[in-house]
C-alpha positions as a Markdown table, in Angstrom:
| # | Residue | x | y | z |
|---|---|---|---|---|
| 1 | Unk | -7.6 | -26.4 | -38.0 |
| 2 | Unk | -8.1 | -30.6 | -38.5 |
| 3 | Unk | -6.9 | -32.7 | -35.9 |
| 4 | Unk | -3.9 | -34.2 | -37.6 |
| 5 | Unk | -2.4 | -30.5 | -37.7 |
| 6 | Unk | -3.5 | -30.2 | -33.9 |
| 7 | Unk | -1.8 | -33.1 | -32.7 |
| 8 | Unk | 1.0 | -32.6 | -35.5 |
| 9 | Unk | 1.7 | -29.0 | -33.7 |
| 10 | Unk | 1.2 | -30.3 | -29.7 |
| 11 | Unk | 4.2 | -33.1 | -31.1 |
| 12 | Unk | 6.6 | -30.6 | -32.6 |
| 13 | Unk | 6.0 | -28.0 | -29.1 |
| 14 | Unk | 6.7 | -31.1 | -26.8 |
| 15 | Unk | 10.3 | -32.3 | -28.8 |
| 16 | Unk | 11.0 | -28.6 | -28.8 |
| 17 | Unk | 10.6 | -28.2 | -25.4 |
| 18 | Unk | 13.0 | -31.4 | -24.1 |
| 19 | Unk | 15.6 | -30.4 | -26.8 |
| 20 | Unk | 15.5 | -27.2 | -24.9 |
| 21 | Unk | 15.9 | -29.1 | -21.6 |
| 22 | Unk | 18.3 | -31.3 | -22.8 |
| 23 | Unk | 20.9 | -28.6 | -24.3 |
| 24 | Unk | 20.3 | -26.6 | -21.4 |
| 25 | Unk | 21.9 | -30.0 | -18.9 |
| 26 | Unk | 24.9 | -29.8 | -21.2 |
| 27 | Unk | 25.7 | -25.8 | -20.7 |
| 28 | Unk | 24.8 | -26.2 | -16.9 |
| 29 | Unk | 26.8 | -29.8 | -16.6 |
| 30 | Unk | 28.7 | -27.9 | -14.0 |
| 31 | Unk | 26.9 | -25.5 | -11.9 |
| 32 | Unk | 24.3 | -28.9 | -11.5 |
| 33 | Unk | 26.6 | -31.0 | -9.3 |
| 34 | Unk | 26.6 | -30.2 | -6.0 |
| 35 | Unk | 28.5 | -27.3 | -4.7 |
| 36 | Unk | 31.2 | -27.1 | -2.4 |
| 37 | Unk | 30.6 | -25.4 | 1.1 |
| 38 | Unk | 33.1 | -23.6 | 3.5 |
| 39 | Unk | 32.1 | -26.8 | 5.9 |
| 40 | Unk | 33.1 | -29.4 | 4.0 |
| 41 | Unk | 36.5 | -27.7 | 2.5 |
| 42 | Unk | 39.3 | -29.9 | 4.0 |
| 43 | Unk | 42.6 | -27.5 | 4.9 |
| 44 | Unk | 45.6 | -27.5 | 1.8 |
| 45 | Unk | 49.3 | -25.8 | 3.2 |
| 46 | Unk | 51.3 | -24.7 | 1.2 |
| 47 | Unk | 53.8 | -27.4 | 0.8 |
| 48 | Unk | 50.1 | -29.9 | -0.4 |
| 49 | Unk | 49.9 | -27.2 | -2.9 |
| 50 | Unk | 53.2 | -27.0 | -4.3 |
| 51 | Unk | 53.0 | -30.5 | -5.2 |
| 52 | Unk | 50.2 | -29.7 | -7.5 |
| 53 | Unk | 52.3 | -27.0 | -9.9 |
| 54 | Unk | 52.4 | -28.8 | -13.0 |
| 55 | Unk | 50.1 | -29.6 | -16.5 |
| 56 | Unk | 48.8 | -33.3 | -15.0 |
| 57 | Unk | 47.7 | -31.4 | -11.7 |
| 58 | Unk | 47.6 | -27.6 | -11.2 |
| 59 | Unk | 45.9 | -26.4 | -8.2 |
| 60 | Unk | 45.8 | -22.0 | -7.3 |
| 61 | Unk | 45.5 | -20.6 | -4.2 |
| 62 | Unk | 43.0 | -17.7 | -4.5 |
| 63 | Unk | 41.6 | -15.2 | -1.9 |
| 64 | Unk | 42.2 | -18.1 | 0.7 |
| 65 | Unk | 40.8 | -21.0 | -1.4 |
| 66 | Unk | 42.4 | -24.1 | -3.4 |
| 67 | Unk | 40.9 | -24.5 | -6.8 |
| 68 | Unk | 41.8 | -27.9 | -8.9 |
| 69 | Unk | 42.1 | -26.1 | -12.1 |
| 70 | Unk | 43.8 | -29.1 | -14.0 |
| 71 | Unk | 40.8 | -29.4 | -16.4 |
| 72 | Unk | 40.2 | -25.9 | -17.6 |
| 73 | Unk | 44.2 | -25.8 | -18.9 |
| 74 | Unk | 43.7 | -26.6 | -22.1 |
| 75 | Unk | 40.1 | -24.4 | -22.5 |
| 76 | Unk | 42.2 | -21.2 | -20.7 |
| 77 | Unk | 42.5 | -18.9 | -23.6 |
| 78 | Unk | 45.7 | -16.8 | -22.2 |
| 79 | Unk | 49.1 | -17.6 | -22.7 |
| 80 | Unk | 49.4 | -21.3 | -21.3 |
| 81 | Unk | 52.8 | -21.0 | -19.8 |
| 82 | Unk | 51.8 | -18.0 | -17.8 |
| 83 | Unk | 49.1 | -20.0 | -16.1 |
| 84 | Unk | 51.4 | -22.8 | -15.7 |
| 85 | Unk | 53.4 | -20.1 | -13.9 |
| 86 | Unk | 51.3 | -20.4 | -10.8 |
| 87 | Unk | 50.4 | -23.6 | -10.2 |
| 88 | Unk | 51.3 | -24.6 | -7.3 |
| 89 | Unk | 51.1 | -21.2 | -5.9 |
| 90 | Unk | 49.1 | -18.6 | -4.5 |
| 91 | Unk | 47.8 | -16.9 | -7.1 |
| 92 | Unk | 45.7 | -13.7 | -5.9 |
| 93 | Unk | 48.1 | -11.5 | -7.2 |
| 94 | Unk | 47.7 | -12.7 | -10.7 |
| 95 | Unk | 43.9 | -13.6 | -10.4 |
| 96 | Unk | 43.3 | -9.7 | -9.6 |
| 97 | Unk | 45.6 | -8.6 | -11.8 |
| 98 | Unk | 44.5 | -10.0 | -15.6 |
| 99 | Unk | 46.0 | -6.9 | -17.0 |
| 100 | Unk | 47.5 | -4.3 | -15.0 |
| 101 | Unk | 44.8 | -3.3 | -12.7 |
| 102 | Unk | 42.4 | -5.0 | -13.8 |
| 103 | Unk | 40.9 | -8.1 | -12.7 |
| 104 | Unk | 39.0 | -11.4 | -14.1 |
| 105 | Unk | 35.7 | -10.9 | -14.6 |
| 106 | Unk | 32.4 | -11.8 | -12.6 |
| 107 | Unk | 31.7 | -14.6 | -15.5 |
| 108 | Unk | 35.7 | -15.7 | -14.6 |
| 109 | Unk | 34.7 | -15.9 | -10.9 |
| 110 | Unk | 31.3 | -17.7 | -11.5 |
| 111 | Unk | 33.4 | -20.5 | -13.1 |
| 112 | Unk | 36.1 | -20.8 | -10.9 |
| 113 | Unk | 33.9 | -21.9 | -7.8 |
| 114 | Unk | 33.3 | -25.1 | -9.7 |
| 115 | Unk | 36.9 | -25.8 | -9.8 |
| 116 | Unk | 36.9 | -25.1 | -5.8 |
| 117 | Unk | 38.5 | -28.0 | -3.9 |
| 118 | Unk | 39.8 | -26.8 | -0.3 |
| 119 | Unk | 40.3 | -23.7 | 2.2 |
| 120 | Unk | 44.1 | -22.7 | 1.8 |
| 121 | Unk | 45.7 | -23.1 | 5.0 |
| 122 | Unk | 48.2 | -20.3 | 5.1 |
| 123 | Unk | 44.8 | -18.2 | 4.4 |
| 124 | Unk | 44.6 | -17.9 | 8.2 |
| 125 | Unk | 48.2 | -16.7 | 8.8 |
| 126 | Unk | 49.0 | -13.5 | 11.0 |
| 127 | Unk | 48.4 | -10.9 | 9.3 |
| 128 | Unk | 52.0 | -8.4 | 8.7 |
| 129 | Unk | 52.8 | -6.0 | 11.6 |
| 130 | Unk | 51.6 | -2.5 | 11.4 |
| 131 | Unk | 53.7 | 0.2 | 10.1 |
| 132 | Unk | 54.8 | 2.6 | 12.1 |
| 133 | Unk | 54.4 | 6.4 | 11.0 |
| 134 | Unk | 57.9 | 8.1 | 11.2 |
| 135 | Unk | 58.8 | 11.7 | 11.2 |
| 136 | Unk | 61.1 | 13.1 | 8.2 |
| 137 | Unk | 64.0 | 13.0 | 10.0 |
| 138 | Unk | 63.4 | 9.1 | 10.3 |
| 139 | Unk | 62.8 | 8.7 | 13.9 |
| 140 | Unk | 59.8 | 7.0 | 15.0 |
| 141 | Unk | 57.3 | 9.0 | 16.8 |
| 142 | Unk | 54.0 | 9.6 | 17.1 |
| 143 | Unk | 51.7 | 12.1 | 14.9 |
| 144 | Unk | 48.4 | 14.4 | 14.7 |
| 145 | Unk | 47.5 | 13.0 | 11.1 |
| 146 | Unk | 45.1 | 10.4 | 10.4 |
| 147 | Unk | 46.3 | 6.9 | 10.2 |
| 148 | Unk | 48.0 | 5.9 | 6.9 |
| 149 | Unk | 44.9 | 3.0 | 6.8 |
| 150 | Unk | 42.4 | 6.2 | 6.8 |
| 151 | Unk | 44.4 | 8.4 | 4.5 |
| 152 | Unk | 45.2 | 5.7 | 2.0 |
| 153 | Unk | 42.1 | 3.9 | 1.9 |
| 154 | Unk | 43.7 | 0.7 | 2.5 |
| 155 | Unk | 46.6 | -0.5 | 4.7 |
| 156 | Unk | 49.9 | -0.2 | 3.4 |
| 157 | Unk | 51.0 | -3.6 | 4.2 |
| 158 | Unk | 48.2 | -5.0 | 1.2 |
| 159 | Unk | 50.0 | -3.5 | -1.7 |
| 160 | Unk | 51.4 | -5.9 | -4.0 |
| 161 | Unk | 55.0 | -5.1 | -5.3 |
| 162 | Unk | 55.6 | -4.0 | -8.6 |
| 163 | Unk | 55.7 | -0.9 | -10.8 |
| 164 | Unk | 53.1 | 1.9 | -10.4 |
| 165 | Unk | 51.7 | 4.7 | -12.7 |
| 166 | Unk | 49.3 | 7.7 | -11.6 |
| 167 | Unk | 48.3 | 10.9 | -12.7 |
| 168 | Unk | 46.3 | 14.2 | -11.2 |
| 169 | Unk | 44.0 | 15.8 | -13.1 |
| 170 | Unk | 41.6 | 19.1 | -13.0 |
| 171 | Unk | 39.1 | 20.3 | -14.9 |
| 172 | Unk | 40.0 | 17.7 | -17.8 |
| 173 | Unk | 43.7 | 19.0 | -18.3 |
| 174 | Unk | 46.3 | 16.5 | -16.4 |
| 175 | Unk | 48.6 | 18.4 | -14.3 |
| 176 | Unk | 50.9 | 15.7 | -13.0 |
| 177 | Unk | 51.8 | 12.2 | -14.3 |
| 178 | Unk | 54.6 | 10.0 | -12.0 |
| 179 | Unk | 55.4 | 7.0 | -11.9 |
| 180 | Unk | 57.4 | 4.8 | -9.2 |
| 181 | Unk | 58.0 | 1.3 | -8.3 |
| 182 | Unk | 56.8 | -0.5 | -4.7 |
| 183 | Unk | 59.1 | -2.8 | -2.8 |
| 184 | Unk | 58.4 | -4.1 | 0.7 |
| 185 | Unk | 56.0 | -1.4 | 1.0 |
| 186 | Unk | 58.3 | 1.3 | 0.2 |
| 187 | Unk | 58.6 | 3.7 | -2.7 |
| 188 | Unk | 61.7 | 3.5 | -4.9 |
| 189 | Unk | 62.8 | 5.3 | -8.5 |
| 190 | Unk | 59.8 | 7.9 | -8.0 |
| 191 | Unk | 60.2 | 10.0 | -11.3 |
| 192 | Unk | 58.2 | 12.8 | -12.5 |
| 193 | Unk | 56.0 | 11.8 | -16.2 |
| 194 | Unk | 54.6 | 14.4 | -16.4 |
| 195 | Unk | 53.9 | 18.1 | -15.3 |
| 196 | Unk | 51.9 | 21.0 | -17.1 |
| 197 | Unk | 49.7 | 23.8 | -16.1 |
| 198 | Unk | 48.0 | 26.1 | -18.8 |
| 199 | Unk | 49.8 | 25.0 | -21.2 |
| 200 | Unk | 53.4 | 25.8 | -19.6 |
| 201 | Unk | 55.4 | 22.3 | -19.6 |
| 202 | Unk | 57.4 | 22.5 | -16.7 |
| 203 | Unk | 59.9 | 19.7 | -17.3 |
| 204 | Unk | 61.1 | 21.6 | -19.9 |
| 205 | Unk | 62.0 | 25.0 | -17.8 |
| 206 | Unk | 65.2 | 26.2 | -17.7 |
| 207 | Unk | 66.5 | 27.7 | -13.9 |
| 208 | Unk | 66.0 | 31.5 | -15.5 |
| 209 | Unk | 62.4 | 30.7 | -16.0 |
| 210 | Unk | 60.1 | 32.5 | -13.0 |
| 211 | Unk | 58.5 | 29.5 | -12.8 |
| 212 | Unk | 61.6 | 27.2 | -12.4 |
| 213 | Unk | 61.0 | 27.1 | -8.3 |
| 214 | Unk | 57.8 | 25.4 | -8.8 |
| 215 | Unk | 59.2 | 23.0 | -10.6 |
| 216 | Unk | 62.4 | 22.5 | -7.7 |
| 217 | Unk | 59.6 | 21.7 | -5.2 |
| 218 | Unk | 58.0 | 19.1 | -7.3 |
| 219 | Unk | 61.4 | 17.5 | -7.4 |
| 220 | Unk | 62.4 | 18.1 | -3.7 |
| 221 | Unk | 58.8 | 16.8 | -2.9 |
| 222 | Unk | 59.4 | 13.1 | -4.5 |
| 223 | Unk | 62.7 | 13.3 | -3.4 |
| 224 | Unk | 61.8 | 13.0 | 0.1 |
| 225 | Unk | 59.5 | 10.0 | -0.4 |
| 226 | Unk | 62.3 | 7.9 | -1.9 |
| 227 | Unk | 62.8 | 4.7 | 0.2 |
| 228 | Unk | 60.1 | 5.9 | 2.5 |
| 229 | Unk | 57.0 | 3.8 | 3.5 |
| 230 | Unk | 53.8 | 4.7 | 1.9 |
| 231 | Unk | 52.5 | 6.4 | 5.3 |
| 232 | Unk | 55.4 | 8.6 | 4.8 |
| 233 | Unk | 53.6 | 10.3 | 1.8 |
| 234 | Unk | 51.4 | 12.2 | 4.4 |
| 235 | Unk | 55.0 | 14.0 | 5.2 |
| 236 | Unk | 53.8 | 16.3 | 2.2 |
| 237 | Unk | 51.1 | 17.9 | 4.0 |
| 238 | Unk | 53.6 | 19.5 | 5.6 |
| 239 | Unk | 55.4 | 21.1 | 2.8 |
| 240 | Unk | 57.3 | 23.2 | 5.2 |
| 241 | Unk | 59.4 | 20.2 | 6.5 |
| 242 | Unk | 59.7 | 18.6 | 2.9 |
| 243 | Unk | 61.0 | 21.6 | 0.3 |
| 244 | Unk | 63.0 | 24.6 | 0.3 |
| 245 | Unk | 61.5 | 28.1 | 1.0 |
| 246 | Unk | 62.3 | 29.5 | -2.4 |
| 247 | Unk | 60.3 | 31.3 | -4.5 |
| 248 | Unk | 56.4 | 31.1 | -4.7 |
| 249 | Unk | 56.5 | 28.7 | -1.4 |
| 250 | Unk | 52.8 | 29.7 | -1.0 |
| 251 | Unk | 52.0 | 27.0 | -3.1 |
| 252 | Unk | 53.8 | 24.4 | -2.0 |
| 253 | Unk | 51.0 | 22.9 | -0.4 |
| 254 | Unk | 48.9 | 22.8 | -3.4 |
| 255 | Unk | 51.4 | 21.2 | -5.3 |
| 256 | Unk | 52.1 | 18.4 | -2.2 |
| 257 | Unk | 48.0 | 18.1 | -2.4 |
| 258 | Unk | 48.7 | 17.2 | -6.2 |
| 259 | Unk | 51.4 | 14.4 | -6.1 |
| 260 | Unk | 49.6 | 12.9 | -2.9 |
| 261 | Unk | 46.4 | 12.5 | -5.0 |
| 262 | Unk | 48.7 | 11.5 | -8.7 |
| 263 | Unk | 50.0 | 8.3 | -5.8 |
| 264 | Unk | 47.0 | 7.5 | -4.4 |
| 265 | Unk | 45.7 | 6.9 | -7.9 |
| 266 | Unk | 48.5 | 4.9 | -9.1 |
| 267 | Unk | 47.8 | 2.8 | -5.9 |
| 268 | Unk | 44.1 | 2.4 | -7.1 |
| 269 | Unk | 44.7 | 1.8 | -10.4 |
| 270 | Unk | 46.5 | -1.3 | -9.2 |
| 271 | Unk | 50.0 | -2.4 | -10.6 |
| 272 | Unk | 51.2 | -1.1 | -14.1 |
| 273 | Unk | 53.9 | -3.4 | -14.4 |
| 274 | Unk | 55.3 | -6.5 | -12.7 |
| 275 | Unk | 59.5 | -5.7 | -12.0 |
């Protein structure tokens, strides 16, 4: 190889290699300035931050932290007047919630830190008061079972309102579908989507059917839990308490076992709908 093709080559590697540097400044602009640390976050309450709930200025309260978001508005490629929706707000709810149990992604959260501005003052409020278990009959007592933080996998209190939709399944073939809504912790309009077992639709039964009584205590079952607290859904494990003694009672506490898990994976799956 001649030297003019040598030092022609060594030219073209060295311009390749600050274009390179160069293009790779402009995709980084952001994550190049300094970063924000939890010292040097000044406190926003929540009256700062409802001054900021418009176009020209919209700031979020997420997970405890203020974000200046005003910039990204017009790159965001949801529905803008949703995101207008919550400026000015805490927005947690939303931010975990992209679609109904689902949140923003880990790309989503990268980007957001750059938007980070301040530590949300209300962040550091007390935290609710603890449910208290009650007994069916609605008196307050105290009980043998695990507490509903245990049994539930996460307290009560941190379930966000809104309309829920679970189902139990075994050996690939769903069993029981339900759906019901959440207000102030409490269970409301619990309905029944759903029930089958090898191949036998039980909504559809009629009351001469043998099976009919499994079917009643299904019904008495999320019957009790309407307007009750989420630890009240433990009540089930004592079917004895909750439904009639009719017919095939034996499996009454099968059948509690079933809605308990169909709620508990309504609760994981996050909301279904927004009332």
């Amino acid at each position: 190889m001649s030297l003019n093709k040598i030092a022609y080559t060594a030219l073209v590697a060295f311009f390749s290699v600050v274009l390179t540097l160069l293009a790779t400044g402009l995709l980084m602009g952001r994550s190049t300035e300094p970063a924000t640390t939890a010292d040097t976050l000044r406190p926003i309450g929540a009256e700062e931050l409802a001054t900021h709930n418009h176009r020209d200025s919209c700031w979020k309260a997420i997970d405890g932290k203020v974000y200046d978001v005003t910039s990204y508005l017009p790159e965001h490629p949801g529905d803008e007047a949703l995101t207008l929706d919550w400026c000015g707000k805490d927005a947690s709810a939303a931010w975990h919630n992209k679609r109904p149990g689902q949140a923003h992604s880990a790309n989503a959260a990268l980007l957001l830190q750059s938007y980070l501005i301040g530590q949300f003052a209300s962040a550091t409020a007390a935290a609710p008061p603890r449910q208290v278990l009650t007994t069916p009959q609605g008196t307050t007592g105290t009980s043998s079972r695990p507490s509903a933080k245990v049994l539930l996998g996460l307290a009560p209190g941190t379930y966000l309102d809104g309309i829920y939709r679970g189902h139990f399944s075994d050996r690939g073939e769903m069993q029981v579908s339900l759906q019901f809504s959440l207000r102030e912790h409490r269970m409301h309009d619990i309905e029944l989507r759903y029930l089958a077992y090898a191949g036998v639709d039980y909504l559809k039964l009629t009351e001469e059917h043998p099976a009919y009584p499994v079917l009643l205590q299904y019904r008495q079952s999320i019957a009790h839990l309407e307007g009750q607290p989420l630890a009240n859904l433990f009540d089930l494990y004592e079917p004895g308490k909750v439904v009639d003694d009719i017919d095939a009672f034996s499996g009454a506490t099968l059948r509690a076992s079933k809605v308990i898990s169909a709620v508990r994976d309504a609760l994981n799956r996050g909301v279904y709908q927004w009332q």
